[in-house]
BALOBA-1460 file (C-alpha; in Angstrom, 3 decimals):
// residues 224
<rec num="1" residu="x" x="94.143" y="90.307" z="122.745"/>
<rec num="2" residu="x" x="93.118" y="87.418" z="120.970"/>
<rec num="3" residu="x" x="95.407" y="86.233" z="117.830"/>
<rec num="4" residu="x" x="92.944" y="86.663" z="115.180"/>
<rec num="5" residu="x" x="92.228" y="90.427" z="116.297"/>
<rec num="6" residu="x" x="95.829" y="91.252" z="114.831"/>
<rec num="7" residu="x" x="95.747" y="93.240" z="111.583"/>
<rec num="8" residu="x" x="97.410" y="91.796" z="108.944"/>
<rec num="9" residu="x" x="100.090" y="93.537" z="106.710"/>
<rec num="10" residu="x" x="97.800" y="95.332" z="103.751"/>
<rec num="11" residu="x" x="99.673" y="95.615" z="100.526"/>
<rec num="12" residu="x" x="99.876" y="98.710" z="97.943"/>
<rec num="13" residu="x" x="96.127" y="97.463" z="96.652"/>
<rec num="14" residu="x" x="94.632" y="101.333" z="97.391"/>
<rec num="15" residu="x" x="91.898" y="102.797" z="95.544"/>
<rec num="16" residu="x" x="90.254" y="106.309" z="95.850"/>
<rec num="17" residu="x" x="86.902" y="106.922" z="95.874"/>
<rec num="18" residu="x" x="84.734" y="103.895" z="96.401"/>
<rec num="19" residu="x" x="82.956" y="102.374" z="99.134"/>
<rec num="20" residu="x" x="84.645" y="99.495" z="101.105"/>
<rec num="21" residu="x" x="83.691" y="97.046" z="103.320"/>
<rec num="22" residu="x" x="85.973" y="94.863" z="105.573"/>
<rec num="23" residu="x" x="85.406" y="91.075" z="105.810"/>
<rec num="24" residu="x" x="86.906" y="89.121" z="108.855"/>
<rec num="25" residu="x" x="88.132" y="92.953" z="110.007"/>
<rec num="26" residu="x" x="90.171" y="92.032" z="113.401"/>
<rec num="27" residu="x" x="90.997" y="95.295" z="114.451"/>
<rec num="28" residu="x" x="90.914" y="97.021" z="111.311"/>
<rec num="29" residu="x" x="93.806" y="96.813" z="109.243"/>
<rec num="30" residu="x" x="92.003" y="96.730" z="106.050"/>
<rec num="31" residu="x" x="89.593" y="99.454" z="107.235"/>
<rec num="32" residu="x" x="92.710" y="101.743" z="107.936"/>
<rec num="33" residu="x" x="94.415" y="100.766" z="104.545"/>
<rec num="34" residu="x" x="90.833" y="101.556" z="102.721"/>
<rec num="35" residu="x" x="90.740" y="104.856" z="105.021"/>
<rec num="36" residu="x" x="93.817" y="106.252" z="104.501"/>
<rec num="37" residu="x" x="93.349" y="106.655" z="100.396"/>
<rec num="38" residu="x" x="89.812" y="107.777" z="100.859"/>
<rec num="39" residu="x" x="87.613" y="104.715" z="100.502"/>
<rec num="40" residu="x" x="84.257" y="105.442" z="103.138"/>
<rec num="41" residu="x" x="84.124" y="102.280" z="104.916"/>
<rec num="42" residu="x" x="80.687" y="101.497" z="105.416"/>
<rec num="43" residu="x" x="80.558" y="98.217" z="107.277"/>
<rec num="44" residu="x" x="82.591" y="95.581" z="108.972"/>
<rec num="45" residu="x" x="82.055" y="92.031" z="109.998"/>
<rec num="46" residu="x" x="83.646" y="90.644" z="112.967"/>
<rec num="47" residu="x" x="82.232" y="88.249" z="115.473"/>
<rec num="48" residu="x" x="85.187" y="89.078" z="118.175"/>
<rec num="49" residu="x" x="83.504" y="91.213" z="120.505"/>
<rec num="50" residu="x" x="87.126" y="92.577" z="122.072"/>
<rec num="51" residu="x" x="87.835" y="93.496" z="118.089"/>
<rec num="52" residu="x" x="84.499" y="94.878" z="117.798"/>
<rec num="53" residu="x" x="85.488" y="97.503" z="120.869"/>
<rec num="54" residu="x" x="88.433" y="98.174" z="119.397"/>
<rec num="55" residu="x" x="86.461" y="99.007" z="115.621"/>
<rec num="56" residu="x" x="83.390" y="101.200" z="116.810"/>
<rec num="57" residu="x" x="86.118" y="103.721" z="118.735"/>
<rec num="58" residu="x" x="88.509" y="104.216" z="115.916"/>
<rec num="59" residu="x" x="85.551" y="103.647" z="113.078"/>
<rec num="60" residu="x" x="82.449" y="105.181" z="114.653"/>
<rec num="61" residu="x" x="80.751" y="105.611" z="111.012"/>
<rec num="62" residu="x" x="80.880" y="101.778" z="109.611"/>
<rec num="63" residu="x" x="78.049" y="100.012" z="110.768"/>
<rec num="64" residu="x" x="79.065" y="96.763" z="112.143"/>
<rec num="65" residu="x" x="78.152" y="93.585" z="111.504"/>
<rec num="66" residu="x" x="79.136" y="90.415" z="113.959"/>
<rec num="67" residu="x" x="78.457" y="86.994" z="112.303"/>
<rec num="68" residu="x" x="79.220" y="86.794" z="108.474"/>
<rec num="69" residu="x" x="77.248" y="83.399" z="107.913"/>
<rec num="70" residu="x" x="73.875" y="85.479" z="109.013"/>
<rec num="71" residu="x" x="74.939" y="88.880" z="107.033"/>
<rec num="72" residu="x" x="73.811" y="89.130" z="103.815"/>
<rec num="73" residu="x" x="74.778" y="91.125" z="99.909"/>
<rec num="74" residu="x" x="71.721" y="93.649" z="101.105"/>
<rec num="75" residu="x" x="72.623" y="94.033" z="104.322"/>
<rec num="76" residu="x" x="75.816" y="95.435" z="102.860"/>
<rec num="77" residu="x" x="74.224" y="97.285" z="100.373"/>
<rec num="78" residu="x" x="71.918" y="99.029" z="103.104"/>
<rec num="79" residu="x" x="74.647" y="100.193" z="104.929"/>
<rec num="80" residu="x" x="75.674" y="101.999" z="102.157"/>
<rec num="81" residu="x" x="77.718" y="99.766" z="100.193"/>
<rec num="82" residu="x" x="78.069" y="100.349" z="96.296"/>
<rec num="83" residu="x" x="78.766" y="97.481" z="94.626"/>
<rec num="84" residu="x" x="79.675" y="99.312" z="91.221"/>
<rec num="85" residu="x" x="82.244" y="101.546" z="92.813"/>
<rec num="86" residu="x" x="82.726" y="98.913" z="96.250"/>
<rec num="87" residu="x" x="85.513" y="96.980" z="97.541"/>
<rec num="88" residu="x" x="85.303" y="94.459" z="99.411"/>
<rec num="89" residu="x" x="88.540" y="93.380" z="101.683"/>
<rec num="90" residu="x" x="88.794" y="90.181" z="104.298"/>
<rec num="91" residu="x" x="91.472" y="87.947" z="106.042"/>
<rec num="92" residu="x" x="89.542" y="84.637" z="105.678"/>
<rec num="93" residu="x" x="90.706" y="82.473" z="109.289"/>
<rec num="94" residu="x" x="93.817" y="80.585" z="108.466"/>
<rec num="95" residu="x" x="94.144" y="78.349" z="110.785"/>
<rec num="96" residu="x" x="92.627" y="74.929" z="108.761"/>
<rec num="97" residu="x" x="95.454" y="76.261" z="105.826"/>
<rec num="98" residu="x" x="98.607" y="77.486" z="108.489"/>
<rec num="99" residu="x" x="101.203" y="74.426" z="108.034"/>
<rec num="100" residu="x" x="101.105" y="74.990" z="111.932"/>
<rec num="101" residu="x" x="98.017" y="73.320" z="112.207"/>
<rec num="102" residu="x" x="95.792" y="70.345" z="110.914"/>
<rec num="103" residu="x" x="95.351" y="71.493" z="107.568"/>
<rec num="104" residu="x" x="92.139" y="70.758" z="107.118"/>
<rec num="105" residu="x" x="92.003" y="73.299" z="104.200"/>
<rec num="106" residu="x" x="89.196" y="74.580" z="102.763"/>
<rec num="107" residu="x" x="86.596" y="72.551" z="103.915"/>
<rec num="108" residu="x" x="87.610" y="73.033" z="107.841"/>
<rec num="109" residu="x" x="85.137" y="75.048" z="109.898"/>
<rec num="110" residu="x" x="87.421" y="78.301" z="110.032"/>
<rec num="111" residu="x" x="89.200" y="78.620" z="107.235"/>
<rec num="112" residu="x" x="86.091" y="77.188" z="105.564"/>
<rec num="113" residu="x" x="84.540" y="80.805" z="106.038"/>
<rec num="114" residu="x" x="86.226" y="81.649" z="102.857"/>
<rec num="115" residu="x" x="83.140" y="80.162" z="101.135"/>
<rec num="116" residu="x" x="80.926" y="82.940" z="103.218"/>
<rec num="117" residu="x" x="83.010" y="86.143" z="101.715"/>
<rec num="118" residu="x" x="82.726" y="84.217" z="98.068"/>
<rec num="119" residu="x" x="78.871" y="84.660" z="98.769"/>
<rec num="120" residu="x" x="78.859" y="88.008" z="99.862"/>
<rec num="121" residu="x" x="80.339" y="88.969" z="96.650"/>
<rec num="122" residu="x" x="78.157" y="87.185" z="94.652"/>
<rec num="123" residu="x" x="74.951" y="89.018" z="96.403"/>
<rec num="124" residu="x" x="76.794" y="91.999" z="95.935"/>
<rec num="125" residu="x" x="78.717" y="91.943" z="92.717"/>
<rec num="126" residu="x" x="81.377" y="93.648" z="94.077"/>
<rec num="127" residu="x" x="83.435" y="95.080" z="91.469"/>
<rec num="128" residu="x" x="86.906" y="94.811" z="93.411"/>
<rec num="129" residu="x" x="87.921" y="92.471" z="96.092"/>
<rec num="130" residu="x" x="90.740" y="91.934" z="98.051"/>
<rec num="131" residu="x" x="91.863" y="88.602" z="100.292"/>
<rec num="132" residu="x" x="94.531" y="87.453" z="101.688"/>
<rec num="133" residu="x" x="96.243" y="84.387" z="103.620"/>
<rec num="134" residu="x" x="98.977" y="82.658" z="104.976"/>
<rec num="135" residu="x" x="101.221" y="81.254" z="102.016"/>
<rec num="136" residu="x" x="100.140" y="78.060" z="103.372"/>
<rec num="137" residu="x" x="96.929" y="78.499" z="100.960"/>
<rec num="138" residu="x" x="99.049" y="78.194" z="98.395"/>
<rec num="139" residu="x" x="100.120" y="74.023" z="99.419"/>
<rec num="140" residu="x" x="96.965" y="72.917" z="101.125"/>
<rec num="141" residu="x" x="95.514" y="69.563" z="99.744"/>
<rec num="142" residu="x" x="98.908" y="69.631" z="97.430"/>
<rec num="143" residu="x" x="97.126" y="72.897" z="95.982"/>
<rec num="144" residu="x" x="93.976" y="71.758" z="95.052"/>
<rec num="145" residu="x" x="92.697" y="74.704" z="97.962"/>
<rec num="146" residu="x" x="94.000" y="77.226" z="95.851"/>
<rec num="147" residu="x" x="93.082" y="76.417" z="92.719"/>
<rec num="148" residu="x" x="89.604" y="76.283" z="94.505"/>
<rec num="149" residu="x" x="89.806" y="79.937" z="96.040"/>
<rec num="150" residu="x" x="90.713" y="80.710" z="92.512"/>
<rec num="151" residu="x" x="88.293" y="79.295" z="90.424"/>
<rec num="152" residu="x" x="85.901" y="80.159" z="92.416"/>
<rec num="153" residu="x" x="86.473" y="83.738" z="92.229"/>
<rec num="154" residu="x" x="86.631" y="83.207" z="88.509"/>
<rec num="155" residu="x" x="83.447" y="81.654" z="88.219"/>
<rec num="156" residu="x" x="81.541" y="84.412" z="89.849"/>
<rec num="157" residu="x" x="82.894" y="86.968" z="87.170"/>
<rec num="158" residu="x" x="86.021" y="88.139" z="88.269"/>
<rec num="159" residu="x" x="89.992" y="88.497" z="86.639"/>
<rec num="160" residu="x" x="92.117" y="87.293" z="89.019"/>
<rec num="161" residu="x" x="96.019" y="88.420" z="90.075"/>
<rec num="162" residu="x" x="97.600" y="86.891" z="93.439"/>
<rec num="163" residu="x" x="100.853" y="87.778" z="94.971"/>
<rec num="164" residu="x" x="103.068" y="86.736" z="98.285"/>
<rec num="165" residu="x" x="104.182" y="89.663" z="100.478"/>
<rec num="166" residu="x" x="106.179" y="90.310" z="102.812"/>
<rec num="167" residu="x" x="105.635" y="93.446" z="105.862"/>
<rec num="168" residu="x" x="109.234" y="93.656" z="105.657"/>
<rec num="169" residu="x" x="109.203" y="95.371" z="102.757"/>
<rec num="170" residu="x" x="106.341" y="97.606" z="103.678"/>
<rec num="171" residu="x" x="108.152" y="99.323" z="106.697"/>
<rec num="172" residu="x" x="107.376" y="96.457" z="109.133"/>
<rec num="173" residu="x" x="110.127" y="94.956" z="110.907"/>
<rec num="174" residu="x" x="109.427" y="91.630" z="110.651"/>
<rec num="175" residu="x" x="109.302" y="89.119" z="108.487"/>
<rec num="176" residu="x" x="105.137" y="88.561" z="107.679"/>
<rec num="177" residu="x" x="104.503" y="86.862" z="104.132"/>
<rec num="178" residu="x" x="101.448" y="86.418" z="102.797"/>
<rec num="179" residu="x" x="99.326" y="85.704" z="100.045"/>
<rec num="180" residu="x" x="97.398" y="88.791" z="98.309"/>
<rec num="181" residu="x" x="94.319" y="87.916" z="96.580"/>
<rec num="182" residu="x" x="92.913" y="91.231" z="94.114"/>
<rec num="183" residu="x" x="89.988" y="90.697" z="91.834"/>
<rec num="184" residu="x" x="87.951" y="92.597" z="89.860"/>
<rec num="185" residu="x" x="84.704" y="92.296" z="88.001"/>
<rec num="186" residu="x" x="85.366" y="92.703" z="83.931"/>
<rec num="187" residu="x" x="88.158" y="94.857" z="83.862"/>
<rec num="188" residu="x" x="88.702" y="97.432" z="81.465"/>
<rec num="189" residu="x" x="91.459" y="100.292" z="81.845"/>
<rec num="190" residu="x" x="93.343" y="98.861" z="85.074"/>
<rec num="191" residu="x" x="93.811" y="94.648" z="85.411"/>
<rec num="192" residu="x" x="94.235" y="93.203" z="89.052"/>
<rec num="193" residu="x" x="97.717" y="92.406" z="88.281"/>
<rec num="194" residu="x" x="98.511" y="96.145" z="87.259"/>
<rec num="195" residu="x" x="97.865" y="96.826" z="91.290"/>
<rec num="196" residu="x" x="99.838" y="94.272" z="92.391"/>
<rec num="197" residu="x" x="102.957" y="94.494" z="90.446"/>
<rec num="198" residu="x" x="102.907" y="98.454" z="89.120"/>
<rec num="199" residu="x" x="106.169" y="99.097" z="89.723"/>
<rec num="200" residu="x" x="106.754" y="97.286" z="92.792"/>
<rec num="201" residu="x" x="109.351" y="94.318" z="92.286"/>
<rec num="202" residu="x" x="112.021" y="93.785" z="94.583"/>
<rec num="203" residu="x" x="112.945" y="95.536" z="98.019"/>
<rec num="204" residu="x" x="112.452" y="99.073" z="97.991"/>
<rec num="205" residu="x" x="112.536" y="102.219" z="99.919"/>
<rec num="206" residu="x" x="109.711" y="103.998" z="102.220"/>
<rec num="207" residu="x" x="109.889" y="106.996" z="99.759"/>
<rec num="208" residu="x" x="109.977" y="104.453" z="96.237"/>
<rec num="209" residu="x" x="106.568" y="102.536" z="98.272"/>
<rec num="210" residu="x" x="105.190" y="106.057" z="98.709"/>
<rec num="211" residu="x" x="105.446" y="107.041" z="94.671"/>
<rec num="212" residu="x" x="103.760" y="103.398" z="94.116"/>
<rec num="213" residu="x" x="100.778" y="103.984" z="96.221"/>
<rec num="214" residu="x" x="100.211" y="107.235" z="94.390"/>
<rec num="215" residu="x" x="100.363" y="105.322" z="91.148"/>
<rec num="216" residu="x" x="98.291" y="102.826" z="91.759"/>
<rec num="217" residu="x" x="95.921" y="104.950" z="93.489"/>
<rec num="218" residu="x" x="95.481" y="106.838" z="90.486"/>
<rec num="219" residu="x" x="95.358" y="104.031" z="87.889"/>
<rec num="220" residu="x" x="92.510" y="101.856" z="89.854"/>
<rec num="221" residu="x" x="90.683" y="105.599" z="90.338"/>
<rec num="222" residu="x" x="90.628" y="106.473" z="86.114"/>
<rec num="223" residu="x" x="89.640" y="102.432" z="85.931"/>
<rec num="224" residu="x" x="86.246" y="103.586" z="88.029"/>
């Protein structure tokens, strides 16, 4: 199975009751995150066909979308996406930012797709978002890449909180860090950074990670 169908590690970012829809989905690892604390996840966009097998079994109800540069903010909102009460989740390709690799950053053609989700939630107005990459976002072009993905988001309306994790710490074993990416549109009760860090700093247990999801559940849900 191709590398870029893996799931990534999803962090305690769970909301209830909203629609969601999965950017750069792989096999669904955001889609089973959103699932599992009752967000309906209306579409996905994936362009791996093998991944795309894998999604219509285990997600028969999302409508699926295959190229994101052709998929548009109505297209989303068609498939039932509600922008007001809608999440939208995504991977963006890491491989231009991945100190494994050129390093073309932002402007290479894969990672480069980041510019595509940042227009999908523009047509949209999504009122939550959440990305994430390898923590070699946070050094490409000596930054300047991540002060991009951030200002960008801030420019199309959104309060911003980022975050590395690790899936070690999230009943993984192995070591997986990334960076965690949660926005949302003029927020009022409930800030990004009170889902990232509500009660969540240092290594915990399963049963302490459990309680946290619960909170945070609840305090993005009275936000809505």
């Amino acid at each position: 199975m191709p590398r870029s169908c893996l799931p990534e590690t999803t962090p305690v970012v769970l909301m209830s009751n909203l629609t969601g829809v999965s950017l750069f989905a792989g096999i669904g690892g955001f889609d089973l995150a959103m699932q599992r604390q009752g967000v309906k996840v209306v579409a996905s966009v994936e362009i791996d066909k093998n991944c795309n097998k894998v999604l219509a079994k285990h997600f028969p109800d999302t409508q699926q979308f295959n190229d994101i540069t052709t998929v548009k903010g109505s297209d989303l909102i068609g498939a039932g996406f509600e922008p007001s009460r809608g999440i939208i989740t995504g991977g963006f390709p890491c491989q231009d930012l991945s100190v494994a690799g050129k390093r073309a950053g932002l402007a290479g053609k894969r990672s480069g797709l980041f510019w595509e989700a940042a227009r999908l939630m523009e047509e949209t107005q999504s009122n939550w978002f959440v990305i994430e990459n390898v923590p070699g976002l946070l050094t490409s072009n000596e930054g300047g890449d991540f002060a991009v993905v951030l200002g960008t988001m801030a420019d199309l309306g959104y309060s911003v909180a980022w975050r590395v994790l690790d899936a070690q710490h999230f009943g993984v074993p192995q070591r997986r860090k990334r960076v965690f990416i949660v926005g949302k549109r003029n927020p009022n009760s409930t800030s990004p950074a009170e889902v990232l860090f509500n009660n969540s700093s240092g290594r915990r247990s399963f049963t302490q990670e459990q309680s946290s999801r619960q909170e945070v559940t609840r305090l993005v849900a009275e936000s809505i």
